[in-house]
C-alpha positions in Angstrom: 27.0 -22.4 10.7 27.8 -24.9 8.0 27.3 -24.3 4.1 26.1 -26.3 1.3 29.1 -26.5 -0.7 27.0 -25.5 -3.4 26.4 -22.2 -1.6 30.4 -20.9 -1.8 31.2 -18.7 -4.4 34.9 -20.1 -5.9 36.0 -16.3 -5.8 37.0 -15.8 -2.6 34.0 -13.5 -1.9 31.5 -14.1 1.4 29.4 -17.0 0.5 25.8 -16.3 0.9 24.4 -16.6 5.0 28.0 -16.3 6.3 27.2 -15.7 10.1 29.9 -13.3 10.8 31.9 -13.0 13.7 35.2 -11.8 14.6 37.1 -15.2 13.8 35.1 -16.1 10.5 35.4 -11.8 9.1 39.0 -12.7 9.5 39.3 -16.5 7.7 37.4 -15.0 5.4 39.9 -11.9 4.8 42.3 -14.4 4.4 40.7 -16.0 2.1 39.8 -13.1 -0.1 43.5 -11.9 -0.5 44.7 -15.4 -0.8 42.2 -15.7 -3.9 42.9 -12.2 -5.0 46.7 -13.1 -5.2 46.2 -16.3 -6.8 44.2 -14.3 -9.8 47.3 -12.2 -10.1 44.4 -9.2 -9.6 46.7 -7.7 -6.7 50.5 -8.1 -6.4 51.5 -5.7 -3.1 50.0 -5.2 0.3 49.0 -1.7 -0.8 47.1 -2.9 -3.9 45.4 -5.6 -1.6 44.7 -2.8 1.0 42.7 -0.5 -1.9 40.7 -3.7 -3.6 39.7 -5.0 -0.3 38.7 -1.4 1.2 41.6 -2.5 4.3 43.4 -0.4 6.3 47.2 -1.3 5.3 47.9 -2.3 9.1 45.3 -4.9 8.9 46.3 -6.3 5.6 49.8 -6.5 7.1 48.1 -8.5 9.6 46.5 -11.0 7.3 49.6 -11.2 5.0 51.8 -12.2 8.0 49.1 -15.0 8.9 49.2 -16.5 4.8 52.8 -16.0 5.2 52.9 -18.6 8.8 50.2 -20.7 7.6 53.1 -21.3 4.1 50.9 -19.8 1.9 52.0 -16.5 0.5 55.8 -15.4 0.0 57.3 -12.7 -1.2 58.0 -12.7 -5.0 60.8 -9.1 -4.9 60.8 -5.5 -5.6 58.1 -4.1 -7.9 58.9 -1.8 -11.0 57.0 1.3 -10.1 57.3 4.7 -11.7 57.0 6.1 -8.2 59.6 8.0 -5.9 60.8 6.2 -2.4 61.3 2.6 -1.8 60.2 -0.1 -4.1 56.8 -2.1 -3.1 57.5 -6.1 -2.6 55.7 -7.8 -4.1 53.1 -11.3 -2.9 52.1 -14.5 -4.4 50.7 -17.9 -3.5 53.4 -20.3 -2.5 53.6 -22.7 -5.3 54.3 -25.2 -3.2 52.1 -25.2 -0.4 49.9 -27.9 -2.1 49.1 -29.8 -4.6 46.0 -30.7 -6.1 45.2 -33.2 -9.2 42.4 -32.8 -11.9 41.7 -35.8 -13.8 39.3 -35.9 -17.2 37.2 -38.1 -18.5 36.6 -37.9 -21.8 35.9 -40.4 -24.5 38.7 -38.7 -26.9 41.5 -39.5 -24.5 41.9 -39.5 -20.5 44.3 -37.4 -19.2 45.7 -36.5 -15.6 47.5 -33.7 -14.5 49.1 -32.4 -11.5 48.6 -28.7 -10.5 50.3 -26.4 -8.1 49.3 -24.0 -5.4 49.6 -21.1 -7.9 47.4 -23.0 -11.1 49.9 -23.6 -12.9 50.0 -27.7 -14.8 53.5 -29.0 -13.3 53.2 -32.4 -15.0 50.7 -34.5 -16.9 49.6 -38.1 -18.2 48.1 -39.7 -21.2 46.0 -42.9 -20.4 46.3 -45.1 -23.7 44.0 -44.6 -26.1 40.8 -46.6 -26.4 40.8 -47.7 -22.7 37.4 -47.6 -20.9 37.2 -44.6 -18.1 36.9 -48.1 -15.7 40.3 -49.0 -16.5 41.8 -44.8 -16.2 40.3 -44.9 -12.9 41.7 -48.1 -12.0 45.1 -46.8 -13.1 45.1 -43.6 -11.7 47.0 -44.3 -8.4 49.8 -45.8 -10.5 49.5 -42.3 -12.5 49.5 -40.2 -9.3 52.1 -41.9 -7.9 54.2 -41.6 -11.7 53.3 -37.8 -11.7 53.8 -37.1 -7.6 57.0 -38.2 -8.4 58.6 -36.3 -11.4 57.7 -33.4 -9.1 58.8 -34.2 -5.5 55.5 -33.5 -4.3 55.0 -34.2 -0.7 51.9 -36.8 -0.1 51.2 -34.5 3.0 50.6 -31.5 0.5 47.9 -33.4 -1.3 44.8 -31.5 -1.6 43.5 -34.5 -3.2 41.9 -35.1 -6.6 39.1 -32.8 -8.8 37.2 -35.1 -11.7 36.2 -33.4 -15.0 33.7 -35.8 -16.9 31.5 -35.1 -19.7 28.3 -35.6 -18.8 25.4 -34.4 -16.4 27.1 -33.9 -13.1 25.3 -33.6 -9.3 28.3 -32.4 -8.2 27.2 -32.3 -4.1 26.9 -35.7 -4.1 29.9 -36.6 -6.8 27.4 -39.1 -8.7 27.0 -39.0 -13.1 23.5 -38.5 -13.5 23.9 -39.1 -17.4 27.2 -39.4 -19.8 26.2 -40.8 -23.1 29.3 -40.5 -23.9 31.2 -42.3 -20.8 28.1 -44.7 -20.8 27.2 -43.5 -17.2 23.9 -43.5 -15.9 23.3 -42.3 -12.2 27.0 -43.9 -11.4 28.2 -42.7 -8.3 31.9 -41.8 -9.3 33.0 -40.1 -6.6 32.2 -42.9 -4.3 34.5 -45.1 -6.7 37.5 -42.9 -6.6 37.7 -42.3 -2.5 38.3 -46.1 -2.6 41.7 -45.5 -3.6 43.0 -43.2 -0.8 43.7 -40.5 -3.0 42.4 -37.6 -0.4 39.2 -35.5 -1.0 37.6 -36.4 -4.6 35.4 -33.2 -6.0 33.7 -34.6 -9.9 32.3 -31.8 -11.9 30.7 -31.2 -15.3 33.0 -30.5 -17.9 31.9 -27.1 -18.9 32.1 -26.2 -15.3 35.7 -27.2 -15.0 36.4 -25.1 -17.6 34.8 -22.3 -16.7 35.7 -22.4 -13.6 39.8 -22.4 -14.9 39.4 -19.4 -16.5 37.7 -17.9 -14.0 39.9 -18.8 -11.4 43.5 -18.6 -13.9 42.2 -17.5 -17.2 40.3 -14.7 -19.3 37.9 -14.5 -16.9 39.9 -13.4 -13.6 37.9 -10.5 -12.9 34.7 -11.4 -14.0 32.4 -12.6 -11.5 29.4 -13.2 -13.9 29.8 -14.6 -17.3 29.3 -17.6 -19.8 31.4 -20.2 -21.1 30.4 -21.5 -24.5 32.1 -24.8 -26.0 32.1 -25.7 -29.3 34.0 -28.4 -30.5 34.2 -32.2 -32.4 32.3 -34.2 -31.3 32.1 -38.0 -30.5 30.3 -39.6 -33.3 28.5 -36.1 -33.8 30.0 -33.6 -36.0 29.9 -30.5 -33.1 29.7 -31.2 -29.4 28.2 -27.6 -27.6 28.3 -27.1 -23.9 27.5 -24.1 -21.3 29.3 -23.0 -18.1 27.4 -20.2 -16.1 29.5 -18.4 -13.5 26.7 -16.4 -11.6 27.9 -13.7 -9.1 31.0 -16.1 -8.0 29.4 -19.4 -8.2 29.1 -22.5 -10.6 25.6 -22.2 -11.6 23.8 -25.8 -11.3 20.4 -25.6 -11.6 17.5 -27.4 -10.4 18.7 -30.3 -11.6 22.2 -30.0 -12.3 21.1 -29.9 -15.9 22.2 -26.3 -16.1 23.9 -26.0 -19.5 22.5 -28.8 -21.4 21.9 -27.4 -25.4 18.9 -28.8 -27.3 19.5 -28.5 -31.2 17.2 -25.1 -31.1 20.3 -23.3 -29.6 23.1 -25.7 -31.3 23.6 -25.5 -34.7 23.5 -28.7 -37.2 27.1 -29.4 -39.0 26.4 -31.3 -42.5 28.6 -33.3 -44.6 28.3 -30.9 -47.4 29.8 -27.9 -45.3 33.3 -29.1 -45.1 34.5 -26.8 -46.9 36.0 -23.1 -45.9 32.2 -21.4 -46.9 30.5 -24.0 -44.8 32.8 -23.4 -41.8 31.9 -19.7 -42.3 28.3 -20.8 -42.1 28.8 -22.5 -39.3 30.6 -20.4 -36.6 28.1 -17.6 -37.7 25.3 -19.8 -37.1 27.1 -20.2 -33.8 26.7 -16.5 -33.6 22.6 -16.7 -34.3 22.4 -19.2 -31.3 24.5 -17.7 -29.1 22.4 -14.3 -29.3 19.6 -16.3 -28.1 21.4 -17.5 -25.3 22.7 -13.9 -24.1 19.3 -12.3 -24.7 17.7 -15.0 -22.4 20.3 -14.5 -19.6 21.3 -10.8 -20.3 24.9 -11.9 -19.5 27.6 -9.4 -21.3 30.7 -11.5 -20.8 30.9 -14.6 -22.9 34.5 -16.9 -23.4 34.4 -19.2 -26.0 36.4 -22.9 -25.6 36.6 -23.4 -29.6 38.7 -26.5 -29.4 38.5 -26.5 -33.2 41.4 -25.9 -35.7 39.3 -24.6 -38.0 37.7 -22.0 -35.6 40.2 -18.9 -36.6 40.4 -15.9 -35.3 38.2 -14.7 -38.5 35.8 -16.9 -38.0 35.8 -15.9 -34.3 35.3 -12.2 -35.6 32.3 -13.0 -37.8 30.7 -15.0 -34.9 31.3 -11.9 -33.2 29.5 -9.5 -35.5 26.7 -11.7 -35.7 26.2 -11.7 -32.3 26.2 -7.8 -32.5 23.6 -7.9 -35.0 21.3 -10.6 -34.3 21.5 -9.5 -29.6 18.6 -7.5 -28.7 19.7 -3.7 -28.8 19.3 -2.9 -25.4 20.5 0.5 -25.1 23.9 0.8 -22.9 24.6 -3.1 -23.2 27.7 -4.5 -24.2 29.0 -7.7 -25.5 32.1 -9.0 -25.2 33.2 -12.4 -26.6 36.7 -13.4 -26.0 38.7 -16.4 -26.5 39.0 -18.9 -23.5 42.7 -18.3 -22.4 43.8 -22.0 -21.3 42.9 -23.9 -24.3 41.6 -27.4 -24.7 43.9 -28.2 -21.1 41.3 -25.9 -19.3 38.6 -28.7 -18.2 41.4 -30.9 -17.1 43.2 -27.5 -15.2 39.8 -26.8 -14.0 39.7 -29.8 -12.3 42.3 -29.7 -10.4 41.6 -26.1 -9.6 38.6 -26.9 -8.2 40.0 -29.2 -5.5 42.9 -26.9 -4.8 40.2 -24.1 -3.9 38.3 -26.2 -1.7 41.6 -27.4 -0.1 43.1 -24.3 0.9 39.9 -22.7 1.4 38.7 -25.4 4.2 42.2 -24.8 5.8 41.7 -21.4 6.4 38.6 -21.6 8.1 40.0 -24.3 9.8 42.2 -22.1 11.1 40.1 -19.5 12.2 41.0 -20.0 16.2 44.4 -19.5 15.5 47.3 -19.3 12.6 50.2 -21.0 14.4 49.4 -24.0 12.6 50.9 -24.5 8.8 50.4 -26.5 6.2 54.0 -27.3 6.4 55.2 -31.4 7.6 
C-alpha cells in the first residue's frame, strides 16, 4: 500500500493505514530507532530496547541491519554509574548522506548543506538584493561550491529541501501565494528538478522550522506542539507565522493555509512604540494573542522563533505570564513556552532536514526484502 506523503508522520512513528506485514513491522523498526537515535532521545541498544517495548535480541537485530545498510555506528563506552561492563553507545552515521535546505526569503537567500546527523556542515550567502529567480539559477554553482568544502560524495545526495515564505501545497511543491517572493501558484518544485539536483521537497517556512526543532531542537520529544514566529518584517513592522506539529505530522490543512494569522491574532507594531515600554507592550500583547491561539487548539507545548534582538529573555518571561493569565483555566492544563533551540538558521536547517528524512526513510522501506544493500558507493 502506498501513502500520501502527507500521511507520514516525520517522527519515525507508524504512519496512519500502514498495512503491516512481517517485512514492513521490520522497515518500520528500523526506521523508528534510526529516528530515535537521530533525536539523541536513546543512545544504547538497551535504552532503544525499553523506548521501543523490544526484546534486546531483536534490537540487536535491527541495529546490525542500520549498522550494514551505513547508517548507525558506534559512538564508545557510555559513562554509567552502574557495575559491570560499560554500554556502547549508537548514533546516525554522519556521513551516510547528505541533504541540502535552501531558503527563500526576501531578507537574504541562503543555502546550507546538512549531514546525516542534523548538524549545518557548510553554508552560502546569495548576494543581497538578488531576485529568488536568480538564487535558484545559481544554486548548482552553490551546491557544487558547498559539496565541495565538504567532500561530499554526489552518490550520498539526498537531494534538496526548499524553505519559502509563503503559502505552500507542499504535495505538489507549487507556491500558492508569497507576497513577499511575488509568487502566485508558481510551481517551484517543478523549476528546481530541472537542475539535477536529486529529489526537491518545498515547504512553508514555519513548517521548516518547526519541523527542525522537532526533529533536532526543543521540541525532540514532543509529538504535538506549536511553533509561533515573531519577527521583522518585510516592509511590515512584525511578520507572525504558525507551525502545528499534530501527533507527528506537519499539520496542512484544507488548503495548505494552515497557519496563516489575520491581525485579530497578530498584534499591530506602531511607530510610537519604539521605545523599551512599547517593546514591553508588544511581546505582552504577543502574549494576549497567543492565549487565543492555545485556547482554540488546546495545545500545551508552544516554541517561540523570536528572531528579534529586542525580544529578551524578560520580555519572553512577561509574554509568558500573560499567557498564564489571559489561557482559559482549565484545571490540570499546563503551558509551556520555550525558546526555539536553533535560532533564526532553523527554517533553512529545517529544510534540509526535511529531505534528509524522506531520504533515508524511503531507503529503508526500500530495503524491506533485504539489508545486504548499503547506501555506501
Amino acid at each position: 500500500m502506498e501513502l500520501a506523503e502527507t500521511e507520514w508522520p516525520i517522527d519515525g512513528t507508524a504512519p496512519a493505514f500502514l498495512r503491516r506485514n512481517h517485512e514492513t513491522t521490520a522497515a518500520l523498526n528500523r526506521w523508528q530507532t534510526l529516528n530515535l537515535l537521530a533525536r539523541s532521545v536513546c543512545v544504547s541498544q538497551r535504552q532503544l530496547a525499553k523506548m521501543m517495548g523490544l526484546r534486546t535480541s531483536t534490537l540487536s537485530n535491527i541495529v546490525r541491519d542500520l549498522k550494514e545498510l551505513g547508517l548507525v555506528v558506534d559512538s564508545g563506552p557510555l559513562a554509567s554509574g552502574r557495575a559491570g561492563p560499560k554500554e556502547t553507545g549508537l548514533m546516525v552515521d554522519p556521513t551516510a548522506a547528505w541533504a541540502f535546505g535552501l531558503q527563500l526569503n526576501p531578507s537574504g537567500h541562503e543555502l546550507a548543506l546538512v549531514n546525516a546527523a542534523g548538524h549545518v556542515m557548510a553554508s552560502h550567502r546569495f548576494p543581497p538584493g538578488i531576485s529568488w529567480q536568480d538564487a535558484v539559477r545559481s544554486t548548482p554553482a552553490a551546491v557544487e561550491k558547498l559539496a565541495g568544502i565538504v567532500r561530499a560524495p554526489s552518490a550520498r545526495c539526498a537531494g534538496l529541501g526548499v524553505s519559502v515564505s509563503g503559502i505552500v501545497d507542499a504535495s505538489r511543491g507549487v507556491v500558492l501565494f508569497s507576497r513577499s517572493l511575488d509568487m502566485l501558484n508558481h510551481r517551484l518544485q517543478d523549476d528546481l528538478e530541472k537542475l539535477n539536483l536529486g529529489p526537491v521537497h518545498v515547504e512553508r517556512d514555519v513548517n521548516c522550522g518547526a519541523s527542525a526543532e522537532h526533529l533536532n531542537g526543543a521540541a525532540r520529544q514532543d509529538r504535538t506542539f506549536l511553533f509561533y514566529l515573531v519577527r521583522p518584517g518585510f516592509g511590515e513592522p512584525y511578520q507572525f507565522g504558525l507551525g502545528l506539529i499534530l501527533n507527528g505530522r506537519i499539520f496542512h490543512g484544507l488548503s495548505s493555509a494552515s497557519g496563516e494569522l489575520d491581525r485579530l491574532l497578530a498584534p499591530e507594531f506602531t511607530a510610537d512604540q519604539r521605545n523599551g515600554r512599547g517593546y514591553n507592550e508588544f511581546y505582552r500583547e504577543c502574549g494576549v494573542r497567543l492565549s487565543s491561539i492555545i485556547n482554540m487548539l488546546d495545545i500545551g507545548r508552544v516554541i517561540i522563533a523570536g528572531y528579534d534582538p529586542q525580544f529578551t529573555e524578560e520580555r519572553l518571561e512577561s509574554l509568558r505570564e500573560q499567557v498564564g493569565k489571559s489561557v482559559l483555566p482549565v484545571p490540570g492544563r499546563t503551558i509551556e513556552i520555550e525558546r526555539a533551540l536553533l535560532g533564526p538558521s532553523g527554517m533553512l536547517q529545517g529544510a534540509a532536514l526535511l529531505a534528509m528524512n524522506r531520504f533515508l526513510r524511503d531507503k529503508i522501506f526500500a530495503q524491506g526484502q533485504g539489508t545486504s544493500r548499503t547506501l555506501r558507493k
